[in-house]
C-alpha positions as a printed Julia matrix, in Angstrom:
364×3 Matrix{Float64}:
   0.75  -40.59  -23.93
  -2.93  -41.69  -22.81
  -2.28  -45.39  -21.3
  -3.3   -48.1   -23.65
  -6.88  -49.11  -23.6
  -7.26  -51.75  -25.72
 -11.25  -52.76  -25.1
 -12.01  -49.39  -26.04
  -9.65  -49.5   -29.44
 -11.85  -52.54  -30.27
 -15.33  -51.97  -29.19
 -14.77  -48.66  -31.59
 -14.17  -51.14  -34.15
 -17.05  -52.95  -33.74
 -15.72  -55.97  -31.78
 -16.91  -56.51  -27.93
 -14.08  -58.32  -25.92
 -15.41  -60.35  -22.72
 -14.82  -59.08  -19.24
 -13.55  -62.24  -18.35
 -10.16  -62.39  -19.95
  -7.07  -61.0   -18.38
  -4.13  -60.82  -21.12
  -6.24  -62.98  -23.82
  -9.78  -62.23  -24.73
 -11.59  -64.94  -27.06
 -13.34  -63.64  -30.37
 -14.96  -64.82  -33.26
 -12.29  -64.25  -36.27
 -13.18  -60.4   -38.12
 -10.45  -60.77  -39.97
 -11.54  -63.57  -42.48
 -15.33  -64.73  -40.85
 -16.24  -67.04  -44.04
 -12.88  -69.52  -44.07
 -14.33  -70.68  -40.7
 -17.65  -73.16  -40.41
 -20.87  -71.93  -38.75
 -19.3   -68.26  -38.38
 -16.78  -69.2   -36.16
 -19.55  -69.86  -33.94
 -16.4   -71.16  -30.72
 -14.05  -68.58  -31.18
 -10.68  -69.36  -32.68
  -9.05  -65.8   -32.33
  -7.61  -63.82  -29.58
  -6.63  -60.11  -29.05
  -4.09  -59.59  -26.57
  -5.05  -57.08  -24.47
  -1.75  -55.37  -23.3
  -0.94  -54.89  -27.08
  -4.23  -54.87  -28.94
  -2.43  -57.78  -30.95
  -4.29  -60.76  -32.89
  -4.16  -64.18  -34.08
  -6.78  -66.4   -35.29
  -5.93  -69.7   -34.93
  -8.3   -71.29  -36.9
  -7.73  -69.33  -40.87
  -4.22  -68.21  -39.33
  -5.09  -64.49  -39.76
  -3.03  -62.65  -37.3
  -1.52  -58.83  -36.97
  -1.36  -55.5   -34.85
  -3.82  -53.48  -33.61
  -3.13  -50.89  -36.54
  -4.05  -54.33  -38.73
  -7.06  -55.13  -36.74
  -8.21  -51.43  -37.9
  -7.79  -52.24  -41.53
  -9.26  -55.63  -41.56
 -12.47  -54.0   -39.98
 -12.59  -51.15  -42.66
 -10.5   -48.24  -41.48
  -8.81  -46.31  -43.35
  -4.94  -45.7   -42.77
  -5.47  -42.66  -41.24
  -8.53  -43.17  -39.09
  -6.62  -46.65  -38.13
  -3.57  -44.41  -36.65
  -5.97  -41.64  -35.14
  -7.91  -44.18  -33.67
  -4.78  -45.84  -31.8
  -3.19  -42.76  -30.73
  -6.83  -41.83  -29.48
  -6.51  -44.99  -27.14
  -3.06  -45.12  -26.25
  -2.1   -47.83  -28.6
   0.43  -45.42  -30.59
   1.95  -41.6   -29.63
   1.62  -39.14  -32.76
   4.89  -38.14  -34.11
   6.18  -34.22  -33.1
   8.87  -32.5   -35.28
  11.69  -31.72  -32.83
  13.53  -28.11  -33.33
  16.24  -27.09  -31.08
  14.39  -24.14  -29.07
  16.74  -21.22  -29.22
  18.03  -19.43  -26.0
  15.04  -16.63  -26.57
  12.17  -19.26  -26.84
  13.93  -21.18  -23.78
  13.11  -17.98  -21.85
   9.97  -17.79  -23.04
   8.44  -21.45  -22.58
   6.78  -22.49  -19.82
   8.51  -25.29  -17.85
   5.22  -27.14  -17.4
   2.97  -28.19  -20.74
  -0.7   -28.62  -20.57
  -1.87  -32.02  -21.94
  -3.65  -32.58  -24.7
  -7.15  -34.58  -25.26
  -6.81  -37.51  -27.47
  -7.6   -36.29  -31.29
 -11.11  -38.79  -32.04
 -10.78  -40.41  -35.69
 -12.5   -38.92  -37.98
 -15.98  -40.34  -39.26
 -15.25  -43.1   -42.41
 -18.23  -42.0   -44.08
 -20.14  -38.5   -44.62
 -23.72  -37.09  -45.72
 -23.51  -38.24  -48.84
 -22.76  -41.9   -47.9
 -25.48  -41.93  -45.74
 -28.15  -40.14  -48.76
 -26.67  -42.34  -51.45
 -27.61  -45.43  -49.54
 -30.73  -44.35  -48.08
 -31.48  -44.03  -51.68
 -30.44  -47.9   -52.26
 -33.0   -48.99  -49.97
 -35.82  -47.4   -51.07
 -35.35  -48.48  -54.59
 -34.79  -52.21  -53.24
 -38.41  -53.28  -53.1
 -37.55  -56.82  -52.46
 -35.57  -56.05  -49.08
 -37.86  -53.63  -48.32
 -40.79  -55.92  -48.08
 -38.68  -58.68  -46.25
 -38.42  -55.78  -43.65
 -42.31  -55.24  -43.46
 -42.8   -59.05  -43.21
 -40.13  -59.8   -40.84
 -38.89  -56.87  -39.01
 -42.05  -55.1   -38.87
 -40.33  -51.62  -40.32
 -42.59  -49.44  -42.21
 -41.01  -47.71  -45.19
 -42.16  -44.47  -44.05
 -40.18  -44.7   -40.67
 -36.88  -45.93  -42.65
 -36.99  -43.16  -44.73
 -37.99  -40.4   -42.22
 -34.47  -41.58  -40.33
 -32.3   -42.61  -43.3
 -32.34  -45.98  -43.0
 -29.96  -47.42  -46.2
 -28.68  -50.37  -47.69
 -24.81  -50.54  -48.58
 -25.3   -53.26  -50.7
 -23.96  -55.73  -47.9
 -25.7   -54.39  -45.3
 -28.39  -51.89  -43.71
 -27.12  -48.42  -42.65
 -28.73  -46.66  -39.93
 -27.25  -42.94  -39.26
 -26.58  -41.08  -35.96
 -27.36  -37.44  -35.39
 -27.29  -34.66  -33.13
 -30.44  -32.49  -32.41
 -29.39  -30.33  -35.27
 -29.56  -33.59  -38.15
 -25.84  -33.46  -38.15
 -24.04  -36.29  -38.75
 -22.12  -38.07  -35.31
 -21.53  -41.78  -36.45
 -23.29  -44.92  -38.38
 -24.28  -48.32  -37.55
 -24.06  -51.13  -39.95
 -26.47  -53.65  -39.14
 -27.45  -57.21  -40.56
 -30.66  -58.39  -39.68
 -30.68  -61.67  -41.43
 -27.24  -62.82  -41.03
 -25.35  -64.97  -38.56
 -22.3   -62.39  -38.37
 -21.72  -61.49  -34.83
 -22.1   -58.86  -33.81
 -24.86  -57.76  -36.1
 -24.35  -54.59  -35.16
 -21.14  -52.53  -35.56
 -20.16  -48.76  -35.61
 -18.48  -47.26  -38.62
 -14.83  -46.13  -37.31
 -14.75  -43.22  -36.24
 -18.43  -42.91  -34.76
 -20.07  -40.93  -32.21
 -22.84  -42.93  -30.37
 -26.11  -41.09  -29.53
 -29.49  -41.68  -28.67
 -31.19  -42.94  -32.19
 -33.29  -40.66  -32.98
 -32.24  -37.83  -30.76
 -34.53  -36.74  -28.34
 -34.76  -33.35  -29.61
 -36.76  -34.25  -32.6
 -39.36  -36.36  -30.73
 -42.61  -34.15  -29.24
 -44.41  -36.82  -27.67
 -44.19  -36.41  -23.92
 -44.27  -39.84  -23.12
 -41.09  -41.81  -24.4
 -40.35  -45.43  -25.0
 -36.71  -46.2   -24.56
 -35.72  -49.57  -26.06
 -32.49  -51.25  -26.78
 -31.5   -51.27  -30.39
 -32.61  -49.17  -33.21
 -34.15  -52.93  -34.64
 -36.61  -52.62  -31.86
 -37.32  -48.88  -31.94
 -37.93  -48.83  -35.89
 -40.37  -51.51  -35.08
 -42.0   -49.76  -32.33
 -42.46  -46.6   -34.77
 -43.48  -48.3   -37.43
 -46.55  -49.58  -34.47
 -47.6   -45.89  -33.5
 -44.8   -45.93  -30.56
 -42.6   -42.98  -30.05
 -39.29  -44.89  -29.61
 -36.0   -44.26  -29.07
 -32.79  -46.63  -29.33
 -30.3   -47.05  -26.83
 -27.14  -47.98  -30.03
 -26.54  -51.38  -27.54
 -26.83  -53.12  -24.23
 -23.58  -51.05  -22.91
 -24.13  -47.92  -24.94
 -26.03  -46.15  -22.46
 -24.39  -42.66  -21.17
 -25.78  -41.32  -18.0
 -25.7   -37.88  -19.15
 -28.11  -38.63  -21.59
 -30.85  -38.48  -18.81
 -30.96  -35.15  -19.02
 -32.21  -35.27  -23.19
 -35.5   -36.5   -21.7
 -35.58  -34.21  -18.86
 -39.1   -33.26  -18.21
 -40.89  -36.44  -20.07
 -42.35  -39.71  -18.73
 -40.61  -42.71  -20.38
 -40.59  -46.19  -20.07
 -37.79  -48.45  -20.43
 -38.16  -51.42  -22.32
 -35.05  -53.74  -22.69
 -34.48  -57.63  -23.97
 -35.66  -60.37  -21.78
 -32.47  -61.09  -20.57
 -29.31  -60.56  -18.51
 -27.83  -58.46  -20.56
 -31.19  -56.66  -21.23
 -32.82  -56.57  -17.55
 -29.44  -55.49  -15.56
 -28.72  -52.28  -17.48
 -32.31  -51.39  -17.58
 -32.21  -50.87  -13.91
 -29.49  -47.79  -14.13
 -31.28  -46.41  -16.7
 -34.17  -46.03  -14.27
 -32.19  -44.82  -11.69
 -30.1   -42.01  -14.22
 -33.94  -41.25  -15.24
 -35.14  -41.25  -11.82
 -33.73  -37.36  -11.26
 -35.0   -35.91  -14.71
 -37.87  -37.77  -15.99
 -41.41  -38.1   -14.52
 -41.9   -41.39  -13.1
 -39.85  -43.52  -15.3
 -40.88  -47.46  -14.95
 -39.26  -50.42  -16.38
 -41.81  -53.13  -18.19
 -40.57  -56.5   -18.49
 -42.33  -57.73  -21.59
 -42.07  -61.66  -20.39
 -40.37  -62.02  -16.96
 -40.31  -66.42  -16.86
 -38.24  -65.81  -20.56
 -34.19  -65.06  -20.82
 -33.9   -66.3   -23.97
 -33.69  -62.47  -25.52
 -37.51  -62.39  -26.42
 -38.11  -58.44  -27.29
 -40.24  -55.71  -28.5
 -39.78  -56.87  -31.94
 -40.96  -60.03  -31.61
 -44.06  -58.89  -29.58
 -45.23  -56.88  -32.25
 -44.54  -59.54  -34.49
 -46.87  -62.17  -32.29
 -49.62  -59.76  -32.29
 -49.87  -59.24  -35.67
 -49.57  -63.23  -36.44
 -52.35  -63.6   -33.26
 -54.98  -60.82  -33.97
 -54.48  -60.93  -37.36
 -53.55  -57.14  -38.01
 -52.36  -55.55  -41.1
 -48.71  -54.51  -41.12
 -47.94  -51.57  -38.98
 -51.27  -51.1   -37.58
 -51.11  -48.66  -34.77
 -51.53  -50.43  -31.26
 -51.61  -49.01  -27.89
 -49.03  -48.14  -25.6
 -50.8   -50.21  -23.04
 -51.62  -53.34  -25.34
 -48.12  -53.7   -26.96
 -46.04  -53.33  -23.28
 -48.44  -55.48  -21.17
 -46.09  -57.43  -19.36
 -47.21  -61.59  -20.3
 -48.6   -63.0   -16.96
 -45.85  -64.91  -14.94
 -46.5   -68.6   -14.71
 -49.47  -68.65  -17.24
 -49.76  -71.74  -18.88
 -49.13  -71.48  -22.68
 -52.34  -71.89  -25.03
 -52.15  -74.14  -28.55
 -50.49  -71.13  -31.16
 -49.18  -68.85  -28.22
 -45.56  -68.09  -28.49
 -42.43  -70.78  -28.56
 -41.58  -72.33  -25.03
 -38.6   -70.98  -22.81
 -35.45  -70.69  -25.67
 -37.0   -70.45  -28.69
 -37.33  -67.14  -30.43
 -40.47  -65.63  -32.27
 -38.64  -64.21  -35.17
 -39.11  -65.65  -38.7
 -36.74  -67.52  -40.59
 -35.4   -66.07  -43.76
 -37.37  -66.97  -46.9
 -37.27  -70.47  -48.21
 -33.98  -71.48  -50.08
 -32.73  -68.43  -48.68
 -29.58  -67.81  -46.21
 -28.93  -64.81  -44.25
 -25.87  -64.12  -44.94
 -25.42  -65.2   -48.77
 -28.57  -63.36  -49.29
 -27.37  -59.97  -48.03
 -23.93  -60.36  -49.92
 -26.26  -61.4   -53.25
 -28.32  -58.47  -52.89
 -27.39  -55.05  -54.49
């Protein structure tokens, strides 16, 4: 039996433990996120991590990790797949008495087994039927143009869809076929806004097979990189902060790209061993630090959204490479209408007498 790994069970799921933590890891409750006020904003749950068990102290929610699975939309199956996969359960074997012939026969010594991956919760036709959703929602389309910067052109040429709850963006291989999907909610307060459908493969998004530009843009998030496409850039997403594989170096073997990660921690330390994983297959990959005085998460979104508001430009107007990843001078003192001091983010606030979250849920 594959020793129990109960991070990875979870972060499969959708929900990121802290390092921290040695037998209890805080997180915000997934079990029942709207009995709890400001989205359970100080966490009131735990998962155990010997177990995988949880309890949420605050709406009393509690169960196994099998539970956990269900809660977060698995289905029986791909809840028990998933735990055998990390060690969390052993898949039941028939046992027949060998007779004395097939003793003879069998070899003393048995060769393991990989851990069976769950299968993907949803298939082609999920993915069409909502990609279908979203371009027939005109309303959440526009909010996208106005304050996500995403063209409808580029959320259709990659699939983009709305579940009715929340956006759907697809993963593929460099033959289109289907490894996993993110479900994403860009106007909420859920976190993480981001989760992977059970059962998902993560990838580069979109693979680098299907982009001909020699010169690559590698950002984190597929937020930022359908922003960047929708500005002329040819972008592709890193599916988190802690997604990245090192064997994916070799997709963009050949190609100059430039890294481009949140002003952050999180954003700045991972961007480094990217660089070096690049460092043997690209051609002079380079890191740009869109603000370095900021670590308040400031990003390529929000750039693109400050030069529009600043110069004035119509919706996805193609910019330059050059203009869009200038670094902002360190130390420069900040002009009347340049961007929000240290903390503050750029992005807009949803539309008035609108919130996130009841918004999304409303929609359909």
């Amino acid at each position: 039996m594959t020793p129990p790994n109960v991070r990875a069970f979870y972060e499969e799921l959708g929900v990121e433990l802290p390092g921290w933590p040695k037998l209890e890891a805080p997180v915000r409750c997934f079990a029942e996120p709207g009995a709890h006020a400001h989205g359970d904003r100080s966490p009131s749950c735990s998962v155990n991590l010997t177990s995988g068990a949880w309890n949420c102290h605050g709406c009393g929610a509690h169960g196994g990790a099998y539970d956990a699975a269900l809660s977060l939309g698995a289905t029986p199956r791909s809840a028990m797949d998933l735990m055998i996969a990390h060690g969390l359960a052993e898949r039941r074997t028939q046992q027949i008495r060998p007779s004395p012939q097939t003793r003879a026969l069998t070899s003393p010594t048995r060769t393991p087994t990989a851990p069976r991956h769950p299968s993907l919760a949803v298939d082609e036709a999920d993915v069409l039927s909502w990609a279908a959703g979203l371009d027939a929602h005109s309303r959440l389309a526009r909010r996208l143009i106005l304050e996500r910067a995403w063209a409808p052109k580029i959320t259709r040429a990659l699939d983009i869809g709305f579940d009715g709850r929340h956006l759907t963006i697809p993963i593929r291989n460099e033959h289109g076929h289907l490894l996993g999907l993110l479900r994403y909610d860009p106007f909420g307060r859920r976190q993480p806004k981001m989760r992977a459908v059970v059962g998902s493969r993560l990838g580069l998004i979109p693979h680098p097979a299907t982009e001909r530009s020699d010169h690559v843009i590698l950002v984190e998030g597929p937020p930022d990189m359908l922003a960047a496409r929708s500005s002329g850039l040819p972008a592709i997403a890193i599916p988190g902060t802690q997604a990245w594989h090192p064997a994916w170096a070799h997709m963009l073997k050949g190609r100059r790209v430039t890294v481009v990660m949140d002003c952050d921690t999180p954003g700045r330390r991972p961007a480094e061993a990217i660089s070096r994983d690049l460092a043997a297959v690209a051609i002079h990959p380079d890191i740009v630090d869109l603000w370095p005085d900021r670590n308040d998460g400031y990003d390529l979104t929000d750039r693109i959204l400050e030069r529009r508001l600043a110069k004035r430009e119509r919706p996805h107007a193609v910019s330059t490479v050059r203009i869009l990843l200038a670094p902002h001078p360190t130390g420069r003192p900040r002009a009347t209408g340049d961007c929000p001091a240290e903390g503050k983010s750029t992005r807009h606030e949803p539309m008035r007498g609108e919130e996130g979250d009841q918004w999304m849920a409303g929609t359909s």
